[in-house]
Every structure is written in structure tokens, then in C-alpha cells.
C-alpha positions as CSV (number, residue, x, y, z in Angstrom):
1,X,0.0,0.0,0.0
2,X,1.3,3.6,-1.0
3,X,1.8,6.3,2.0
4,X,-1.4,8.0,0.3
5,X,-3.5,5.0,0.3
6,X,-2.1,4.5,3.9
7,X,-3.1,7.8,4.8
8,X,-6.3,7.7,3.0
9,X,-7.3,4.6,5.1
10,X,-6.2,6.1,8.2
11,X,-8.2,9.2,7.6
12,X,-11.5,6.6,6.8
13,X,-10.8,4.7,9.9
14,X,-10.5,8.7,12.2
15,X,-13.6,9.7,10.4
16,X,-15.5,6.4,11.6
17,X,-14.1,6.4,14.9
18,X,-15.2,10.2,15.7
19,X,-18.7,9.3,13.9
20,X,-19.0,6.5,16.6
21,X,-18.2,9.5,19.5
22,X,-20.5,11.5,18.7
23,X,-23.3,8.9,18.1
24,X,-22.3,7.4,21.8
25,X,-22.4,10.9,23.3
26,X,-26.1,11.9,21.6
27,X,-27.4,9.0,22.7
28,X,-25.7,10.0,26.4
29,X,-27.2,13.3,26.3
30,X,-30.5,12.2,24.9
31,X,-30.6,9.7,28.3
32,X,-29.6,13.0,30.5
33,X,-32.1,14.9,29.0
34,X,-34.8,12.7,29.1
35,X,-34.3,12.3,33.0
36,X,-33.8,16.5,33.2
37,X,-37.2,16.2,32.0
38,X,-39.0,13.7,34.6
39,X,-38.5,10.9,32.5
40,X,-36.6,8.7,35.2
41,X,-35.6,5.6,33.9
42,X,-36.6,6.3,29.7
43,X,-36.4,3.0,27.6
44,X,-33.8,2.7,24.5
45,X,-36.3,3.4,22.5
46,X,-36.9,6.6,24.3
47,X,-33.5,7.6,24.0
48,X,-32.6,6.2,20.6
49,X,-35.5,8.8,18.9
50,X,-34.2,11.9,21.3
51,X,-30.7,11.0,19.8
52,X,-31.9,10.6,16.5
53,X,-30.9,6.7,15.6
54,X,-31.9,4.2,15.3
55,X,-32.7,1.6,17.9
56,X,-30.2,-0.9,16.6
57,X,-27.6,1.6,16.4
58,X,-27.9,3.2,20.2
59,X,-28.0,-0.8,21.1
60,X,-24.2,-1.1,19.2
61,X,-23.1,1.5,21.5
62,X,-24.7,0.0,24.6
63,X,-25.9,-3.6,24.5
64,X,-26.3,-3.7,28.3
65,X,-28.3,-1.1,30.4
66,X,-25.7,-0.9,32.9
67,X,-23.2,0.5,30.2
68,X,-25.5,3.0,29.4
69,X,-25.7,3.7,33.2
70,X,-21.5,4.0,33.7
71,X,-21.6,6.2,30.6
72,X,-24.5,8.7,32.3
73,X,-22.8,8.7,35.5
74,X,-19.4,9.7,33.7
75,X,-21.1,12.2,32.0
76,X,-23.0,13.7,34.7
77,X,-19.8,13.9,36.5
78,X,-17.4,15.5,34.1
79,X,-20.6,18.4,34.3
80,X,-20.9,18.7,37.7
81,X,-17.3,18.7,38.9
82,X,-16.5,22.0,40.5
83,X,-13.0,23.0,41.4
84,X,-11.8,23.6,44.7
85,X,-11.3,26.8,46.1
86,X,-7.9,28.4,46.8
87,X,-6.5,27.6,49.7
88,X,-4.8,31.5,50.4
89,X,-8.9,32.3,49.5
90,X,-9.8,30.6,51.9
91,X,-7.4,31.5,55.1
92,X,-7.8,34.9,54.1
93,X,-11.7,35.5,53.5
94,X,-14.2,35.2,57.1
95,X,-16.5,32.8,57.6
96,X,-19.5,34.1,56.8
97,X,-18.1,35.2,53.3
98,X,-17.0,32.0,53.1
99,X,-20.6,30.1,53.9
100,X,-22.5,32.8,51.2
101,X,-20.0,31.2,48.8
102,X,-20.3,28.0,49.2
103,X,-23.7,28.0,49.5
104,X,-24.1,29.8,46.0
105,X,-22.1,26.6,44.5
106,X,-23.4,24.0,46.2
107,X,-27.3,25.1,45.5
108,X,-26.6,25.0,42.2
109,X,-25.2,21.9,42.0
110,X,-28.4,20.5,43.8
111,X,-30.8,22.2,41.8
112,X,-28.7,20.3,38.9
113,X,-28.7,17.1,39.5
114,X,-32.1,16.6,41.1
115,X,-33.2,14.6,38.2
116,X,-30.9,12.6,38.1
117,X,-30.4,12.0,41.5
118,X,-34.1,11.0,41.7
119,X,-33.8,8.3,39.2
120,X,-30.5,7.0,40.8
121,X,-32.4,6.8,43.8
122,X,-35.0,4.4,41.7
123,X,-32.0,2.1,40.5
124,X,-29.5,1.9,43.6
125,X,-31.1,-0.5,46.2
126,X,-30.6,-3.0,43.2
127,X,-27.5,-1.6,41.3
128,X,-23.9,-2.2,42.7
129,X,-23.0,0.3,40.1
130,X,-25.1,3.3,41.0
131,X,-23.9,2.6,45.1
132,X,-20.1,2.8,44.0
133,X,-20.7,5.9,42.2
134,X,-23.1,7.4,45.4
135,X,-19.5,6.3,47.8
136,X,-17.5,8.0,44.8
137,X,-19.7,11.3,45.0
138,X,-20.0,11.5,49.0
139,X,-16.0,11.8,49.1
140,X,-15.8,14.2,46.4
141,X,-18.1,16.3,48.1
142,X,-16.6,15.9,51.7
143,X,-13.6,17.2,50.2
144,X,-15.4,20.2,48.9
145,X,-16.9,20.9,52.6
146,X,-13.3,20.0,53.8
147,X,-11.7,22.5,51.9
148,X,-14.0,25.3,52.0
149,X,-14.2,25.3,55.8
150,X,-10.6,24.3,56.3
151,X,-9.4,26.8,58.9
152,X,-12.2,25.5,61.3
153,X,-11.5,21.7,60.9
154,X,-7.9,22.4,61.1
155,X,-8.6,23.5,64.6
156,X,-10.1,19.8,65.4
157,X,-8.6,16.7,66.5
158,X,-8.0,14.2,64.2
159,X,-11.0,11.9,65.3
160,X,-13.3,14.5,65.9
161,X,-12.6,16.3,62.6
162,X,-13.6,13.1,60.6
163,X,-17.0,13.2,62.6
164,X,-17.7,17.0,61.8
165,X,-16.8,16.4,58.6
166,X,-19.1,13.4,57.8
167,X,-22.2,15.8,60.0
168,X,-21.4,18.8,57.7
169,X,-21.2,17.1,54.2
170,X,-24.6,15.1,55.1
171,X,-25.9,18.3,56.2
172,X,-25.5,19.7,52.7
173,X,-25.9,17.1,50.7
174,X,-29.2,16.5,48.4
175,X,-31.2,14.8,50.5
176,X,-31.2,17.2,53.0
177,X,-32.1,19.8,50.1
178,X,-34.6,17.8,48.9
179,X,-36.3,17.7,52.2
180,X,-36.2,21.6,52.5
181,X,-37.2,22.1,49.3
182,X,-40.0,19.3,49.0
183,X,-43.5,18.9,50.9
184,X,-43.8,21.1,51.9
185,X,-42.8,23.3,48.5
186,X,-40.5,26.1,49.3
187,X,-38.6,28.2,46.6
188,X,-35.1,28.0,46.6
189,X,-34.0,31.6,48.4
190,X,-36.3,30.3,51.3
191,X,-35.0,26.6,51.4
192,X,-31.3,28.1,50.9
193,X,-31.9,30.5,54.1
194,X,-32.8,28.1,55.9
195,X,-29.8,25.8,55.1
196,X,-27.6,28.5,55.4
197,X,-28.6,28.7,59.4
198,X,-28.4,24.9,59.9
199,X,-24.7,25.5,58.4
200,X,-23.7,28.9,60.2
201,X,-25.0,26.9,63.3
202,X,-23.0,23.7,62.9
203,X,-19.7,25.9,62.2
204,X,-20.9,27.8,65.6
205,X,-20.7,24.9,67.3
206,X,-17.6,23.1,65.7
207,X,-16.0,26.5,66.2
208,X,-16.8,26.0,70.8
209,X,-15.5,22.9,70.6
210,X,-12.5,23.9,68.8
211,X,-12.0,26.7,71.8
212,X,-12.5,24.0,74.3
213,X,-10.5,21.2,73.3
């Protein structure tokens, strides 16, 4: 074979390749979308005519559900990953700056990935996969607490800082949310006011115990 039928067949085979990438991440949108919308757990079918292919084709990409489910997950991640704050920031800006901040984030993120959430929540009493992920997301997040309230936990004891740590991160994670937000309905400034004095009140008291120890 000549370098320019080399390079010809190397140029069909990229062409195919990114073809199959962006058929794989339409159907993976289409299966994010659907869920944004209500749809919790959307059959192929569903999904196939929101990506626009055909049934066959979005079963090439994804024979079994569960590959499907890995490939949302990713996806879902790689969109809601948020970088940590600076770490001069944060030893330099007060506390209550500091809370408004976080808060501002992390409500979004909620507000995000309700959906979703909701329909992991449908699949992970039964799905190994979804409960790695869940463990996977918890630490992630617990970092995120750690690191934006990192001058009071650096004040803690080792074994006590762990245990305000674990408190805090539950206290702002989405089920909480959900609760404040859900039954009854409350808009998002009042459900965020009130999380934001459950949080100013748990750093009040990790704060005295800090003095104390």
C-alpha cells in the first residue's frame, strides 16, 4: 500500500471512529435529558428517537443497560465537577463570606442534578453500580466541605474532625435539600436560608469545641 492510500485509510478509519463518538455521546445526552425532564428511567427506545438513531444503532453503543448507566454517571460527573477553592482564599476570607459562597455553588449543583439524582435513587437499592458511584460522590463532596471550611477543621482533633466532617457534608448534601425544598414546597431563596442557618449553626458549634478542646 502507497503512504497516500495508507493515509487515506487512516483518515476513513478517524472519520468512523469520531462518527461512533458523537453517536455514543447523543445517545448519552439524549438519556440525560430525558431524565432532566422527569422521565426517570426512559427506555432505548426513548432515548434512541431523542438522539436521533436508530434503535439498533444506540444498542451497538450499549448492549447492556448498565453501560449506558457508567456512561451517564461519567457524563454527569465530568458536568458537575467544580474545582476547589484556593487555599490562600480561603485562610484569608471570614466565615460568613466564606458560607455565602459555598452555598451559592453548592445550590446549584443540587438544583442540577435533582433529576438525576431521583432516578439514581430508583435504580440503587438494586444496582452495585449506582452505590459505587453514590460512595465516589460522597467523598468528592466531603472534600469540597473540607476545603472550604478548612481553617475551622484544622482547629479539630484528628478523630473529631472526621466526625464534623461526615455531619457537615450530610448536612448539605441533596437529601437534605430535597427535604427543604419538597412537601412542603418552598422556593429556593427560602430553602437556601434556611440551610444556610443549619450550616452557620453547625460551624458555631464546631467553632466551641474547637475553643474548648
Amino acid at each position: 500500500m502507497s503512504s497516500t492510500e495508507s493515509d487515506l485509510a487512516s483518515t476513513t478509519v478517524d472519520g468512523r471512529r469520531q462518527r461512533a463518538q458523537i453517536t455514543r455521546k447523543n445517545i448519552v445526552d439524549a438519556a440525560i435529558a430525558l431524565q432532566h425532564e422527569g422521565n426517570m428511567r426512559p427506555s432505548m427506545q426513548q432515548i434512541s428517537e431523542r438522539a436521533g438513531v436508530s434503535l439498533r444503532t444506540a444498542f451497538q453503543h450499549f448492549p447492556e443497560k448498565p453501560q449506558l448507566t457508567r456512561a451517564i454517571l461519567d457524563e454527569l460527573t465530568r458536568l458537575n465537577r467544580v474545582e476547589l477553592p484556593e487555599g490562600e482564599f480561603v485562610r484569608q476570607t471570614p466565615l460568613e463570606t466564606r458560607i455565602t459562597r459555598f452555598l451559592d455553588i453548592r445550590i446549584r449543583q443540587l438544583e442540577a442534578i435533582t433529576p438525576h439524582r431521583r432516578a439514581s435513587n430508583a435504580m440503587i437499592t438494586t444496582w452495585p453500580l449506582v452505590q459505587k458511584h453514590r460512595l465516589k460522590v460522597r467523598k468528592r463532596y466531603r472534600e469540597f466541605v473540607e476545603a472550604w471550611f478548612a481553617p475551622e477543621f484544622d482547629r479539630l482533633r484528628v478523630a473529631r474532625r472526621q466526625q464534623w466532617l461526615v455531619a457537615i457534608a450530610t448536612l448539605v448534601d441533596w437529601e437534605m435539600w430535597q427535604s427543604l425544598r419538597t412537601y412542603p414546597t418552598r422556593g429556593i431563596a427560602e430553602a437556601k436560608a434556611a440551610l444556610r442557618l443549619l450550616l452557620t449553626a453547625a460551624l458555631s458549634s464546631l467553632d466551641d469545641e474547637a475553643k474548648q478542646k
